[in-house]
C-alpha positions in Angstrom: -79.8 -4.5 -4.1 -79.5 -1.3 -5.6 -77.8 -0.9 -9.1 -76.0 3.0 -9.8 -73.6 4.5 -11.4 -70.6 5.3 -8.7 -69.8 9.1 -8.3 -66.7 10.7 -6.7 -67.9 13.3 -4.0 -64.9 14.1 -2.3 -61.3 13.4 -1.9 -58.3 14.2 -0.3 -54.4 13.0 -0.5 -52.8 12.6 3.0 -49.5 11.6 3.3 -48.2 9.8 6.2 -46.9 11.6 9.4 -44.0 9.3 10.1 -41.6 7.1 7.6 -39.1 4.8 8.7 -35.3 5.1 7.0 -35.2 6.2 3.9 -32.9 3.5 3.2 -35.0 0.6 4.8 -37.7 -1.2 2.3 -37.3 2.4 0.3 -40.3 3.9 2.1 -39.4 7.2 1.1 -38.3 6.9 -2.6 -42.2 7.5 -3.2 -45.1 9.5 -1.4 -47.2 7.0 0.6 -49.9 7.6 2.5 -54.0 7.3 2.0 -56.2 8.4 -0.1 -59.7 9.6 1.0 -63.2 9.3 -1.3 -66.2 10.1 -0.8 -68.4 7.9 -3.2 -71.5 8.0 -4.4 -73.8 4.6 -4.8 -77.4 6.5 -5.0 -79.7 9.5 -3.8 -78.5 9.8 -0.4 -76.0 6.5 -0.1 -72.5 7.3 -0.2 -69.6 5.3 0.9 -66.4 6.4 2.3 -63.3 4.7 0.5 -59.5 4.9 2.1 -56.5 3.8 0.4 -53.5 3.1 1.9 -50.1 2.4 1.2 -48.2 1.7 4.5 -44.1 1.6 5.8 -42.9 -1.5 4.4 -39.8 -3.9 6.0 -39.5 -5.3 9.2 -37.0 -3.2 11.6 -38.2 -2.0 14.9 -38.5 1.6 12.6 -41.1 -0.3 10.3 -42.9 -1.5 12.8 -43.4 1.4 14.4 -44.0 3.5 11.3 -46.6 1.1 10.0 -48.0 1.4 13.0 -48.6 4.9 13.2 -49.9 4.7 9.3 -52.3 2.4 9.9 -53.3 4.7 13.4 -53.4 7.9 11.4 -55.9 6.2 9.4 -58.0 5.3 12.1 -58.2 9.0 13.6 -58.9 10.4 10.4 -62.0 7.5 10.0 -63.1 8.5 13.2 -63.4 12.5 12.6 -64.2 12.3 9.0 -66.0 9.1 8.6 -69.0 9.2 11.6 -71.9 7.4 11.0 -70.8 6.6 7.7 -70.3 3.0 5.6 -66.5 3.3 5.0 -64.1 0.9 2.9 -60.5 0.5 4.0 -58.3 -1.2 1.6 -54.5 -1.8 0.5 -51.0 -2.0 0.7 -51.3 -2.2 4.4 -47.9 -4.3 4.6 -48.9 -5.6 8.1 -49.4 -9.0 9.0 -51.8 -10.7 12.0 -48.7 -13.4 11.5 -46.6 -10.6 11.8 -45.4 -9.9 15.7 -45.8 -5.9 16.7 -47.8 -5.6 13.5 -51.8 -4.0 14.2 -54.0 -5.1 11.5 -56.5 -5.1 14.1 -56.6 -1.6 14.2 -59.8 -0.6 12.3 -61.9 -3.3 13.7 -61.1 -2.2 17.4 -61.2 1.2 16.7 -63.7 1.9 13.8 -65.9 -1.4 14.1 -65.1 -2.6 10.9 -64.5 -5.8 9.6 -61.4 -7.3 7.8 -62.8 -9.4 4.6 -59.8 -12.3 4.8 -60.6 -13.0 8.6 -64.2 -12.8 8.3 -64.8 -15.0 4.6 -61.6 -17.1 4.9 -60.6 -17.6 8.6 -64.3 -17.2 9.6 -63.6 -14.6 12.5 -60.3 -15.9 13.7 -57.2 -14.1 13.3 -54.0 -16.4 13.0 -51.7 -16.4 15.7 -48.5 -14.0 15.3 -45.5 -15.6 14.4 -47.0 -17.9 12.0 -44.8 -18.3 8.4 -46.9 -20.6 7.5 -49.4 -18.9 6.1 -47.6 -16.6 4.1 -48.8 -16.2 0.1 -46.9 -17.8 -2.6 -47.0 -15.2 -5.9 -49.3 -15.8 -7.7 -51.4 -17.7 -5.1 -53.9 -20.4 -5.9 -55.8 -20.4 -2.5 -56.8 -17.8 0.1 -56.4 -19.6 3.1 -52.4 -17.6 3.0 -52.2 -13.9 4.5 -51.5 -10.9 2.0 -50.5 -8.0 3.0 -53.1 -6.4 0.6 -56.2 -6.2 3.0 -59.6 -4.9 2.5 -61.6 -3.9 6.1 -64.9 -2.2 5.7 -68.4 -1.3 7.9 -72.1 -0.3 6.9 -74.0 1.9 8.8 -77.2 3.3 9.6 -78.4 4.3 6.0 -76.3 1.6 4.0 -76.1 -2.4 4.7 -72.5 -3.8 3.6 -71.8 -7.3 3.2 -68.8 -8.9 1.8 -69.1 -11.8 -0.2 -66.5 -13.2 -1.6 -62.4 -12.6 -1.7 -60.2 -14.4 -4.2 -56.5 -13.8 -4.8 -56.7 -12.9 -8.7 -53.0 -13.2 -9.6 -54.0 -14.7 -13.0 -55.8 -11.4 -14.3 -53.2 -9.7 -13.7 -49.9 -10.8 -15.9 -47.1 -9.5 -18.1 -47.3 -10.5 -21.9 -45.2 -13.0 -21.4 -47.6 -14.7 -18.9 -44.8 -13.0 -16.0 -46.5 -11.6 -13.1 -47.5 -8.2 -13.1 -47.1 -6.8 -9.4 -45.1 -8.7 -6.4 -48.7 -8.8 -4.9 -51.3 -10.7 -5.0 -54.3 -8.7 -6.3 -57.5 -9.0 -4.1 -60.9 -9.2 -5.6 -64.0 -8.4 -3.0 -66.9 -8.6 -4.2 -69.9 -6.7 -2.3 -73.9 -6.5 -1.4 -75.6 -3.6 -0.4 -78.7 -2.0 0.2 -80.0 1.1 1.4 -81.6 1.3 4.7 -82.8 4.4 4.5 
């Protein structure tokens, strides 16, 4: 395990190609899109880190906006992102419970893996159409489905291993012990190494 101070390489601000109605969910009464970073861990170990903030609602426009997000992502990963350990995390506002919704996305395209299904569900997605699973706010277990996801991979010169996910609503509160986001915030914790 290596132990160094993260530095910001690169970065770039892309918003998102297509938007559902302006009026829907209020996608457009904000930029979204991703952010791209280019960080640091040590001499010759840098990790790429995307984040996202995807079409929300549920219309057949949503779906198809979030949809194209989450593939706009996955092109940009795979031009700017080759060979290299990349972190993908989020607002991603999709569901795997969530019919027409493509969570899957970066693991079929990129080869990465999504923290939730690998720690929690232990490499099972849930079924779509599942409410049963959704999160309460704040939520006192994982075993529920956030839209908040983190995916990540390794790669040649840097081993990645998620440890550990939590659902750290209690960190995160209002003075008056009210909570702070209508999210639950996700806490990953990592290992890595350098392999080269």
């Amino acid at each position: 395990m290596q132990s160094e101070t993260l530095t910001l390489k690169d970065t770039d601000n892309i918003e998102w190609m297509l938007i559902s109605n302006p009026h829907s969910s209020a996608d457009c009464l904000t930029p979204k899109g991703f952010t791209f970073m280019r960080l640091k861990l040590a001499p010759g170990v840098s990790i790429d880190a995307y984040n996202l903030h995807a079409d929300a609602g549920t219309t057949a426009a949503d779906l198809a906006a979030r949809a194209s997000n989450l593939r706009q992502v996955s092109d940009y990963i795979k031009l700017n992102s080759i060979g290299n350990a990349v972190l993908v995390f989020g607002d991603s506002n999709t569901r795997y419970t969530r019919a027409n919704d493509i969570p899957g996305v970066f693991s079929t395209e990129n080869g990465m893996k999504d923290v939730w299904i690998e720690l929690v569900r232990n490499g099972a997605p849930p079924a779509a159409g599942s409410d049963a699973l959704l999160c309460d706010n704040p939520s006192q277990v994982t075993t529920c489905e956030t839209v908040d996801k983190v995916w990540y991979r390794g790669s040649p010169a840097v081993s990645l291993q998620a440890t550990s996910l939590d659902y750290v609503g209690d960190m995160f509160l209002q003075a008056n012990g009210s909570i702070l986001s209508d999210h639950n915030p996700v806490l990953v914790d990592f290992a890595w190494s350098s392999s080269a």
